[in-house]
Residue, then its C-alpha position, 0 to 999 in steps of 0.5 A: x618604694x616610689x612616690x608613685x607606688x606610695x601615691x598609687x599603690x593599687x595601680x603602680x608597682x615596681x616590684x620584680x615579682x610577676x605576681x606583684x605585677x599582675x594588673x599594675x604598670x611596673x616601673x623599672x627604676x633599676x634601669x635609670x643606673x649608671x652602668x644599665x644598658x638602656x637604649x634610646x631608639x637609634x643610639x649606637x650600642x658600645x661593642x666591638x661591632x657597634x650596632x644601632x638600638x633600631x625599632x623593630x616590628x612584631x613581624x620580624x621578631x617572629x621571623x627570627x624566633x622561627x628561624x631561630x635567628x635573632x641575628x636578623x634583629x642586628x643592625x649595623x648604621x649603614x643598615x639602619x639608614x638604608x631600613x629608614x628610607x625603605x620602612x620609615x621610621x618605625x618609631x616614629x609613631x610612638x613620638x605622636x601617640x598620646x597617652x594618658x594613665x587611668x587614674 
């Protein structure tokens, strides 16, 4: 258990189990391990064809689910730089947003 989780208990869990998660913030501490594979936006993914971790609208999303595509959530560099001077920077707004957890 987290000290955030011991201090807030009723509010915080980092529980798997989506029953345990109900009404709280689920803190994913797995993802801080050596060998996980979370991505800060914009940072190239080690693979073979080396992709770009790249923000992506709800629009889009659905788009690829309908078409059945999640091809068309892949982005390569060259694409990214050309979808940045195109859309902005989706993730631009996140940087600028403040936030502040009930307490």
């Amino acid at each position: 258990m987290s000290t955030l989780e011991r201090h807030y208990e009723d509010k915080i869990t980092g529980r798997m189990e989506m029953g345990a998660r109900r009404g709280k913030v689920f803190i994913d501490w797995r993802q801080n391990g050596e060998y996980e594979a979370l991505l800060a936006p914009y940072s190239l993914v080690a693979e073979k064809r080396p992709l770009v971790s790249t923000p992506v609208t709800w629009e889009e999303v659905e788009a690829a689910v309908e078409r059945g595509d999640e091809r068309k959530l892949l982005f390569e560099h060259e694409a990214v730089l050309k979808r940045v001077q195109k859309k902005g920077d989706l993730f631009e707004a996140a940087l600028r947003l403040a936030q502040k957890l009930p307490l």
